[in-house]
N, C-alpha and C positions, 0 to 999 in steps of 0.2 A: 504493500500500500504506500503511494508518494506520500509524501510530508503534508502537502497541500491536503488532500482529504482527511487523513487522521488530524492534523488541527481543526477540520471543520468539522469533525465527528465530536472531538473535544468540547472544542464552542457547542456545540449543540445539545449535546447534553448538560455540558453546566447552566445553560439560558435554560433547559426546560426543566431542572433542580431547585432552579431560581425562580422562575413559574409555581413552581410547588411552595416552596415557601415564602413567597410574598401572597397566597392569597392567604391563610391564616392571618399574617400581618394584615393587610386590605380591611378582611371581614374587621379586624379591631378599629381600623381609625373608622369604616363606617360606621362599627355599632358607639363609637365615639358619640357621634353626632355634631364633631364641631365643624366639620368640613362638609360641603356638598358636593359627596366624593358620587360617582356614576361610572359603574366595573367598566362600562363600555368606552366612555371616553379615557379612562385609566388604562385599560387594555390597549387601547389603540397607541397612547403616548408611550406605552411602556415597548408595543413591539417597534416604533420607531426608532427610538434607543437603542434597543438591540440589533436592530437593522443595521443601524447608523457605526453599530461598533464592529459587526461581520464586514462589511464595505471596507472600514478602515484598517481590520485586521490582515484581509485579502492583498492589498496595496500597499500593507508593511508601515502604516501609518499609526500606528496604538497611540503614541502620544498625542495627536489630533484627539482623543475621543473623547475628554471632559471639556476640551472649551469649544470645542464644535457642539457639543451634544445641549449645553449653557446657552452657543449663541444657538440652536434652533429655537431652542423652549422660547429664550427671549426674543425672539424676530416674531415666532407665534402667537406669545403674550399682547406682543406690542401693535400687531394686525388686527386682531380681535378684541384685545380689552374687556373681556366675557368672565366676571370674578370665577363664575363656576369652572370654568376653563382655564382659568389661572392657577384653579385652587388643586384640580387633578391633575393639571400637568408638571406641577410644582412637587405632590405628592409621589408623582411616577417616575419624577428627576432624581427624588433623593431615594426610590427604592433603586432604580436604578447604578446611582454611584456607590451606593450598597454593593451590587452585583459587582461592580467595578472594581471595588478595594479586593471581593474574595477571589480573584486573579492572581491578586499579590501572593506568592507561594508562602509566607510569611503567616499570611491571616486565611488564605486557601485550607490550611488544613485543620482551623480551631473554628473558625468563622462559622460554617455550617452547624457543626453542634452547639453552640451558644447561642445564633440564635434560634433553633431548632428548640433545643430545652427552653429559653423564655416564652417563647410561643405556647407552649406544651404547658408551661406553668400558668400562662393566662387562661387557656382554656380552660385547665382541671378547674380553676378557680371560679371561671363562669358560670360553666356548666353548658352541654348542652349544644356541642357544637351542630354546622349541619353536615351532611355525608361528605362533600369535599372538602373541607376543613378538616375534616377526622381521616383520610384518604392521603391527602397532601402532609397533614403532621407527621402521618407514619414512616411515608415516603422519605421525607425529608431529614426522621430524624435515622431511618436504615442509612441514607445515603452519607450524614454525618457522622455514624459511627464507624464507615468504612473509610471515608476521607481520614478521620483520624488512628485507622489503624494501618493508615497504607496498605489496604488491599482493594481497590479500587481500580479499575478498569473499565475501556470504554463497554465491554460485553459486559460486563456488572451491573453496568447503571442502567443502561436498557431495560435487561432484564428486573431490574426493580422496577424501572417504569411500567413495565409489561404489568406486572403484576395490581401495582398500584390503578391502572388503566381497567383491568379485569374486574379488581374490586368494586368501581366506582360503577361498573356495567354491569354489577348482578344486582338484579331485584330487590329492591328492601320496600321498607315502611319508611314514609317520613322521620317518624321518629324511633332512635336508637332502642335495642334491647333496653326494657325497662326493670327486668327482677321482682316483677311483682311478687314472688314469692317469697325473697329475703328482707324486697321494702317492707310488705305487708309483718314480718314477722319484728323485723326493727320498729316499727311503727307500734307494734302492740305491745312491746316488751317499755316503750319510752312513754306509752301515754299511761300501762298498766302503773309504771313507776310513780306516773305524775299524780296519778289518780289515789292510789296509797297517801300518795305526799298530803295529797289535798285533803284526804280522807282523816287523817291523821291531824290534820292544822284545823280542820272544821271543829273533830272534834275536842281538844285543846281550846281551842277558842269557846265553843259551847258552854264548856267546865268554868273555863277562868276569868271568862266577858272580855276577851283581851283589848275588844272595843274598836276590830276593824285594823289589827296592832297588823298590817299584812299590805301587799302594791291590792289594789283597789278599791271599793266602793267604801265611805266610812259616813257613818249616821251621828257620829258626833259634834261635828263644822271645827275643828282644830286646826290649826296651820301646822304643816307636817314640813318636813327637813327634803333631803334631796330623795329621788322614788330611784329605786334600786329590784331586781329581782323581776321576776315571770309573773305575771297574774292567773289567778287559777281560773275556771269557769264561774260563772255568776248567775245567769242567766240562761234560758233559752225562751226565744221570743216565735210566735206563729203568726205569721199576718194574710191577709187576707188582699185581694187588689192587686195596686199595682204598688204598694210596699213602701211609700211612700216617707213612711216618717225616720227619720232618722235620732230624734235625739227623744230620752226617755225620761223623766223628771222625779225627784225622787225626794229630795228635801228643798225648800225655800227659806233662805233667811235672811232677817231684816236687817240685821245690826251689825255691824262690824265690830271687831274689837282687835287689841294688841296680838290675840293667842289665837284669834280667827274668829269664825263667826255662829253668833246666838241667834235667839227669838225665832226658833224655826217653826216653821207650821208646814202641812204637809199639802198636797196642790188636793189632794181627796177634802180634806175639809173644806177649801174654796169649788170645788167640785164644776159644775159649768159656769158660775159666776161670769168668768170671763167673757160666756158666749152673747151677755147683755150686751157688752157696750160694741163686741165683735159686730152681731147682724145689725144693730143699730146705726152703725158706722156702715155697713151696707145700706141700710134702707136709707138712708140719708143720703146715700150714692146717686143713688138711684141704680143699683146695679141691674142685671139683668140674669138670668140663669144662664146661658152662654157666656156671659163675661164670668159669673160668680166659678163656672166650672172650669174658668181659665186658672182659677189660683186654689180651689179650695177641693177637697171630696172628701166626704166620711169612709172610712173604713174600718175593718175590723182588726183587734190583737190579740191573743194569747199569751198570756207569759207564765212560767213557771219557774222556782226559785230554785238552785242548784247548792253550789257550796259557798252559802251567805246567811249571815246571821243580821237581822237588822228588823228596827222598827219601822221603817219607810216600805211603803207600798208605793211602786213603779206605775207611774202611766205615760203615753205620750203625748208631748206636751199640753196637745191643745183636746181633754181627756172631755168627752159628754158626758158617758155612763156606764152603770158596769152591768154585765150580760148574767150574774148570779150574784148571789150573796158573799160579802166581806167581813171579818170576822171584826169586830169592833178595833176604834182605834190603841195604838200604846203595848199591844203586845207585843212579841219578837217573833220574827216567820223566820223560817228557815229552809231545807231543803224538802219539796213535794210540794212547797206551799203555793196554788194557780189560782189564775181569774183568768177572762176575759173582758174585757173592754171594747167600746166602739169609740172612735173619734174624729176629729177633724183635722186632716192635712192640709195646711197653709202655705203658699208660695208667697213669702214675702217680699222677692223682689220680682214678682210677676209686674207689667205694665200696669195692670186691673188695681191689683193690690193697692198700687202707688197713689192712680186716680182714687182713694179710696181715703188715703192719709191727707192727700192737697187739698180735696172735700171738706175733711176735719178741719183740715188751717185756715180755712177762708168761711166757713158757715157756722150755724146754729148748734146749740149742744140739745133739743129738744130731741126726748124717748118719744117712741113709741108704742100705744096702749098694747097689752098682751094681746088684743086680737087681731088689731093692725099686724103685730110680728108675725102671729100666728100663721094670717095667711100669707103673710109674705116666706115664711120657712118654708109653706108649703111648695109655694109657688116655684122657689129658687132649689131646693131640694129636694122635693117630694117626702117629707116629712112630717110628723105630728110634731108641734112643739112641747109637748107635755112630758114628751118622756125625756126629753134632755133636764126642760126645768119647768116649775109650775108656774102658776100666778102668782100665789102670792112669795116665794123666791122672788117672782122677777119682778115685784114690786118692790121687795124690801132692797134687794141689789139696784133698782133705779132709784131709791131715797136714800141711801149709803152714798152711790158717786154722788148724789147734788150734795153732800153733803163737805164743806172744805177741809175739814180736818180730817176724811176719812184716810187721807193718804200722808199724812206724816209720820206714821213710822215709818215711811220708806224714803224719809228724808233725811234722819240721822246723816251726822256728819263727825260724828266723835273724834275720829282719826286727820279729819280734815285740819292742813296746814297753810300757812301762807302759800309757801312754793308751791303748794299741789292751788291752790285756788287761783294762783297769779297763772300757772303750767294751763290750767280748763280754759281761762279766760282766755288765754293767747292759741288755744285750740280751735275754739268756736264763735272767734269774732266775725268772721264770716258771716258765721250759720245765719238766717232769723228765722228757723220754724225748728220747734221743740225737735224735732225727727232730724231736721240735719245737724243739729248740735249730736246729737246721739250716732249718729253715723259719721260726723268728723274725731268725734273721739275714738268712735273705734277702729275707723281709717288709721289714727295714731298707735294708738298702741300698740297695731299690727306691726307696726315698724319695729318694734323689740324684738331682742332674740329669744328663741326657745331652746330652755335647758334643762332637763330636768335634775339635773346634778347642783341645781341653786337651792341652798338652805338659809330661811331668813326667819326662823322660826323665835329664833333670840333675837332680834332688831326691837327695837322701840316702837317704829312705827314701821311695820315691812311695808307698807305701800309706798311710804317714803322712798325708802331705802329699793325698792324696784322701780320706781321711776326714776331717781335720782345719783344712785348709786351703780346697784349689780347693771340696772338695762338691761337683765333676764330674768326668767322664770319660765313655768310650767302654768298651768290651766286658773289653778290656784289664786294665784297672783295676776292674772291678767282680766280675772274677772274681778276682784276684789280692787284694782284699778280703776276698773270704767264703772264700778257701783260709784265707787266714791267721787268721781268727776263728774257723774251725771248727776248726782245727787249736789254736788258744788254749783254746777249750773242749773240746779230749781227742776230736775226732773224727778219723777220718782223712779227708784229703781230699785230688783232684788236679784240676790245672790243663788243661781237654782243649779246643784249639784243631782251626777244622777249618770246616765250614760250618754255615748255617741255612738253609736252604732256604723260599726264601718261600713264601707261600700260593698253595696252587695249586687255585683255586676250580673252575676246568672240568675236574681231575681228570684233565691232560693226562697219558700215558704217558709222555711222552720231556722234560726238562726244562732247559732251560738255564743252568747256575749261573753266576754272574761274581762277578767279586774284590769287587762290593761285598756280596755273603752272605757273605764272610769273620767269625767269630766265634769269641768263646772264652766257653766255659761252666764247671762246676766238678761235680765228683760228689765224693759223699760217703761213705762205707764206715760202714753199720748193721751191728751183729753182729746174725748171723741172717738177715740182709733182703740183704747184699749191695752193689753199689755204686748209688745211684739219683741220678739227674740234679737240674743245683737250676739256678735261672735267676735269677741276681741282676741284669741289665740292664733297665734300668728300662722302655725302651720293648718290650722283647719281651716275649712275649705264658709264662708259666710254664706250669705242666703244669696248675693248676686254668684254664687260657685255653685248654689245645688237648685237654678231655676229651672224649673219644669218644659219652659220655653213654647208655650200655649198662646196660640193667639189669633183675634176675630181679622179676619179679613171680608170684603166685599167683593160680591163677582159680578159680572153682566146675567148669571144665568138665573140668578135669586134676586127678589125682592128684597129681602131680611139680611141678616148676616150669618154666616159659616161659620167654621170654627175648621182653622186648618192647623195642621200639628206641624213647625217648621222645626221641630229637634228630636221630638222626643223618641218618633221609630214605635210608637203602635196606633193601631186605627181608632180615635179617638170619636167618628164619628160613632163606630158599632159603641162604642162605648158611652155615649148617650146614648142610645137606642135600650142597651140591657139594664144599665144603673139607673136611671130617669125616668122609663118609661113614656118616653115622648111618644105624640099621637103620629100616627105616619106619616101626614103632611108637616110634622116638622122633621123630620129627617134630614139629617145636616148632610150637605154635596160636599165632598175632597176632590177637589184638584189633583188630575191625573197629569202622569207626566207618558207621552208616545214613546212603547218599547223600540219603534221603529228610529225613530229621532235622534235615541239614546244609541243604537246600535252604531247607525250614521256619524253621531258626534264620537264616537271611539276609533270606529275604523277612519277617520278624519285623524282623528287623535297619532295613531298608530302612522301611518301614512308621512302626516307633519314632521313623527321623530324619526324616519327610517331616513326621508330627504335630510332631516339635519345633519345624523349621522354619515350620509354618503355624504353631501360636501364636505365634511370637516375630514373623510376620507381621502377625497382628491384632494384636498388642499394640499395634506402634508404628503401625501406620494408627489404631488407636482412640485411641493416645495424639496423635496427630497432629490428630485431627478435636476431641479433647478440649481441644489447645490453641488452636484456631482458635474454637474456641466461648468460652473464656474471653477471649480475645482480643475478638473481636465482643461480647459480654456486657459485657466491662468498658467498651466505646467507647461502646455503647448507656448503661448506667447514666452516664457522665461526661456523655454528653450532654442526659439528661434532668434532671441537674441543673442545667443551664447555664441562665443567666437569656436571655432571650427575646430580647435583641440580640445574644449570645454566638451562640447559636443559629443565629440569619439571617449572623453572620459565618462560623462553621464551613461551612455552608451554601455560601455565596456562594465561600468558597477551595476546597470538593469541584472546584465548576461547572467556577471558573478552571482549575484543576490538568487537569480532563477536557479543559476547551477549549487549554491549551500545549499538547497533542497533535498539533492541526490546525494550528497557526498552520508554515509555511514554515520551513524548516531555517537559522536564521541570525537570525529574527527573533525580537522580543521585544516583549508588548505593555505600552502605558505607560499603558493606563488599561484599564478592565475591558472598554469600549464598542469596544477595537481587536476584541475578540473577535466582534463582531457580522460582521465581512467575512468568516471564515473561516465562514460558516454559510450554507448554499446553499439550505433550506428556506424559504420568506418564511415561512411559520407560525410557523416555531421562532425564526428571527430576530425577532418581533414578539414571541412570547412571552416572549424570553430579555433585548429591548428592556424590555418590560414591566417584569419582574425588575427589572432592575439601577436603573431609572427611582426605583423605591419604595426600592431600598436606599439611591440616593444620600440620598432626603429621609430616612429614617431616621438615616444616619449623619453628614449634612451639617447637615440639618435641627431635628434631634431631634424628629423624630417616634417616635411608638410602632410596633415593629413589630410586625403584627396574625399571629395563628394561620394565618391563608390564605396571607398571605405567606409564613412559613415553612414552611408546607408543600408550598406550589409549587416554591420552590427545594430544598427536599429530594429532593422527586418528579422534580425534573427532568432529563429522558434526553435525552440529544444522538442525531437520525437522521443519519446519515452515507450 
């Protein structure tokens, strides 16, 4: 085999070694996300590169190959200006001088395995790679542990190719061998533990009152130190619908103090209270059942009590009534202990909602007699009022609000100091309606950071000292913040500890709560509007994070208005039809979108990227063949200037450089004439005798060398 082919058997295997292990790398800076990296246009820069380096290694050219390969990228940068295009051709430049350095025989034989193992360590770490990443790692790292044991061969790496190639060609499943059987047995051995654990701490706690001494839910309002440790199971919750509620309310308190917070009352004692000034603050709207079912629906919960000892009975937040008998207040429930409940889910930053608050801020505070509401519940619900609340509740609840003092204990301000009064005022100098004071403090607070490692249990005043000092905390502190600032700016507010219920994206019915959804939030009391949730912790998601996204539009094809669903992803029309009972002529029309349209606008789509992609194709083949021709151009022009002994010497080093090719692996020739034994043609050997005969007298001699001469050794092709 000539020299010529086993160097391009060499090159080619290392370029497709280096293929292997740059896409583990790749999949990483994509799953980065900082770069808007695209395999395809990374692909394409990357085989330019290596084009760009086989061309120059062909031509004996290798030092050309970093600042040719620098000046395409930048000619290309600087044509296009395209950041996305900047950002993968940039990425593909420094995998490629990557490729570059492991050349060097130096970093050739370590290079591979180092970075073969950090790849291999990021993955383990992930988890989860997909089949070519898992295919390509193996590859890569076989191919590094024979570079480093020097048994490597061009028939070796092939053959790993081969195989690696095969692998990647049999059938699998998307996702890798899973072990269900050993996960499944790990899994029950770690939860049987946890459960013991739990079992054990339940009942320790039961014996000794340890009073919640454990990471979550605590019924005593204490201000506790930094949260450390697992939370056990607490709850499980059954809902009903479309699952809508996420936080669950458990104790309310008024007061703040040094050590945390008193005067609790439970939200069952105030029981639908709330729902007075709630539908009232509608009928004052003038809302309608379309809008009201943009923000609000009843639905049903279950809960039952797991490994938790407490006097609080759970409901969500905005509770009507309970579906069976409760066991009086003040005793302690604990594991087995269930109800049902029904209630009311509120979008408080719906569009509707809002129209519902600005209503408050600009009109009358007049109730509505119980049978005005009556039929208005119905109307908007399809409900009786009576079993949420009675008459005469909801008269005494409408002669409580008119009354002014009813809401001063929820004005307490005990803790309040200058700095914190001067910090509100300079929060909410803005605002002028009760609701946006309330929402630019909680805008602020959000700005803290979350820690749960903050202990401020000893401070004097910990709310001080978390505004002013740490600038973090945990749920704790962020609520005990925005009470004391709303209540500084003249709103009323309370303290409501209890749970968050994570997200529950598969929309599961039955759900498992544990101590680490343990949370405390703050609600606020608008005249008019009633009491509405505010979320000052920073990493939870507020009421503009978990909107329903419901809302009325108008069509050419109805008289009335629609109700089209622009986020939420289920048919919301069927859903007034089953929950409502609407007559058939109200049956709400959705806006269809043409499969045909959509199919159209994809194969457009597809179409659009295949054309981007082939221009950005010829460009760099045309720019490539464009520098190959300035390259050869400017070699031809240097040489026609050369004087006529120049000439015969450039000449005569082509020949030599073609003839080191043939000469035996190890040898060196020490005059131009060694070159004649490596030539097995007598023709060519005479002819190339001839040659060299005339150069020596030229360059020995000082002889002139003639046109013929020079162009014999120009011309002259080695047969092999």
């Amino acid at each position: 085999m000539s020299e010529l082919k086993k160097n391009i058997i060499i090159y080619v295997q290392s370029a497709l070694f280096f293929i292997c292990l740059i896409i583990p790398g790749l999949e990483i800076v994509y799953d980065m996300g900082i770069f808007r990296i695209s395999r395809f246009y990374f692909g394409c820069y990357c085989f330019m590169f290596l084009m760009i380096r086989l061309v120059l290694s062909l031509v004996e050219k290798d030092k050309m190959v970093i600042w040719l390969s620098v000046l395409t990228a930048g000619i290309i940068m600087a044509i296009f200006r395209d950041v996305e295009l900047i950002e993968n051709i940039i990425i593909a430049l420094i995998f490629f001088l990557l490729f570059y350095l492991f050349v060097i025989k130096k970093i050739d034989r370590f290079g591979w395995i180092v970075v073969a193992v950090l790849m291999l360590g990021f993955w383990m770490k992930k988890g989860m790679p997909p089949k070519i990443v898992s295919v390509c790692l193996f590859v890569s790292l076989i191919y590094g542990i024979m570079k480093l044991t020097d048994n490597m061969s061009e028939y070796y790496s092939f053959v790993i190719l081969l195989i690696g190639m095969l692998t990647l060609c049999i059938p699998a499943k998307d996702t890798p061998i899973q072990w269900n059987g050993i996960k499944r047995t790990i899994s029950f051995v770690r939860e049987s533990s946890f459960r013991i654990v739990s079992e054990a701490e339940y009942f320790l706690e039961g014996l000794t009152d340890f009073n919640g001494a454990h990471k979550g839910y605590s019924d005593i309002g204490r201000l506790t130190g930094r949260i450390t440790g697992k939370g056990r199971e607490e709850l499980i919750v059954r809902s009903s619908g479309e699952n809508k509620c996420r936080y669950l309310s458990g104790g309310v308190y008024k007061t703040l103090t040094v050590k945390g917070m008193t005067d609790k009352e439970s939200m069952i004692e105030t029981g639908s209270e709330w729902f007075v000034d709630y539908i009232n603050s509608l009928y004052r709207a003038d809302i309608n059942k379309y809008e009201a079912a943009c923000f609000s629906r009843i639905e049903k919960m279950d809960i039952e009590y797991r490994y938790i000892h407490t006097r609080d009975i759970f409901v969500p937040e905005r509770f009507l009534y309970y579906n069976n008998d409760i066991p009086s207040l003040g005793n302690k429930y604990g594991r087995g202990f269930s109800y049902s409940v029904d209630y009311m889910a509120i979008d408080y930053a719906s569009p509707y909602y809002l129209k519902v608050i600005d209503s408050a801020a600009s009109g009358d505070m007049v109730y509505g007699s119980y049978e005005e509401i009556k039929d208005y519940v119905r109307t908007i619900y399809n409900i009786d009022i009576k079993k949420i609340i009675s008459k005469e509740d909801y008269d005494r609840v409408v002669s409580c609000i008119s009354d002014s003092g009813t809401f001063e204990e929820y004005l307490d301000t005990s803790l309040l100091t200058p700095e914190i009064q001067e910090l509100t005022s300079e929060v909410t100098k803005d605002a002028k309606t009760d609701y946006e004071k309330a929402k630019a403090i909680e805008t602020y607070l959000r700005g803290y950071k979350y820690d749960t490692s903050v202990d401020l249990k000893d401070s004097d005043n910990y709310v001080e000292s978390f505004l002013f000092e740490s600038c973090s905390g945990y749920c704790i502190h962020y609520a005990s913040a925005m009470v004391l600032m709303l209540r500084s700016a003249g709103i009323p507010s309370r303290y409501i500890s209890g749970f968050l219920k994570p997200d529950n994206h598969k929309q599961e019915k039955e759900e498992i709560i544990s101590g680490d959804s343990a949370h405390a939030w703050v609600e606020a009391y608008l005249k008019g509007v009633g009491w509405i949730r505010l979320e000052p912790t920073r990493i939870m998601r507020r009421a503009e994070g978990i909107t329903w996204g419901l809302e009325i539009v108008s069509t050419e094809e109805t008289s009335g208005d629609i109700l089209e669903n622009y986020q939420a992803g289920f048919d919301q029309g069927q859903y007034y039809i089953e929950e409502h009972h609407l007559a058939e002529n109200d049956e709400i029309p959705l806006n269809t979108v043409s499969k045909t349209s959509a199919r159209d606008s994809e194969l457009k789509f597809y179409l659009r990227v295949f054309f981007r992609f082939g221009r950005y194709i010829l460009i760099m083949l045309g720019f490539m063949m464009l520098m190959l021709i300035i390259y050869r151009g400017a070699r031809m022009y240097l040489y026609i200037k050369m004087q006529p002994e120049e000439k015969l010497k450039e000449n005569i080093r082509i020949v030599c450089r073609r003839l080191d090719k043939l000469m035996p692996e190890g040898e060196e020739a020490d005059s131009v004439m060694d070159y004649l034994r490596v030539i097995d043609d007598d023709n060519t050997r005479n002819e190339l005798r001839s040659i060299f005969d005339e150069y020596y007298r030229v360059r020995f001699r000082g002889d002139a060398p003639s046109e013929e001469l020079i162009s014999r050794a120009r011309s002259f092709r080695l047969e092999q």
